[in-house]
N, C-alpha and C positions, 0 to 999 in steps of 0.2 A: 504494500500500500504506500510505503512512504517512498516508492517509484515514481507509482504515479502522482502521487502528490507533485512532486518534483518535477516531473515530466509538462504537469498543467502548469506549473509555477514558468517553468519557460514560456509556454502557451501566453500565459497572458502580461509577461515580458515584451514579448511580440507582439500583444495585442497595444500596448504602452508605447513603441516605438513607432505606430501605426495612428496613433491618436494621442501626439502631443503631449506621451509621459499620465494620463490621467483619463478618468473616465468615471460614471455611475454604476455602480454594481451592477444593476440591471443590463446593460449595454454589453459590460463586462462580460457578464455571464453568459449572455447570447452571442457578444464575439468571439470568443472562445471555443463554444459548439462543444460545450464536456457538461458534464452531471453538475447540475448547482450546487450540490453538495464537495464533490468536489475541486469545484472552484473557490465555494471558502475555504475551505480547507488548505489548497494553494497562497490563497490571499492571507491567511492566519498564521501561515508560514514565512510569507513573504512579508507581513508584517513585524513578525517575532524578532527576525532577522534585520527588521530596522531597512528594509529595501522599499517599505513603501509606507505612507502616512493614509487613515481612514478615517473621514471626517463626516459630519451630519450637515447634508445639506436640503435640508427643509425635513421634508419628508423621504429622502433617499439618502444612500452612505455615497459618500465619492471616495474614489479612491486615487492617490498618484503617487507617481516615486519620490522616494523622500529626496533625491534634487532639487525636484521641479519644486520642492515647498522655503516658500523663505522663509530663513529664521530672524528672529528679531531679538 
């Protein structure tokens, strides 16, 4: 499992260099074309790892690589 976890975690690396480093989970999860389950499960990963920042926007999470986030 923690393959494919991996495997999607590139997937939507890809998906990130394709769309400006950031996206809506929803989007995310659809541009990807894997199991929403796990998709988060990649993104939980790829969070853990400090590779990407998940943020509340409105009603939807966003998600982008922690480059593309400025710090202040």
């Amino acid at each position: 499992m923690i393959t494919k976890i991996g495997l999607v975690a590139g997937d939507i690396w890809n998906y990130f260099d394709k769309h400006n480093g950031a996206g809506n989970l929803n989007d995310i999860i659809s541009g990807v074309g894997k199991e929403k389950d796990l998709v988060l499960m990649s993104i939980g990963w790829l969070a853990r790892e400090g590779h990407v920042v998940l943020t509340s926007g409105g009603s939807e999470y966003i998600v982008k690589l922690a480059n593309k986030v400025q710090r202040h």
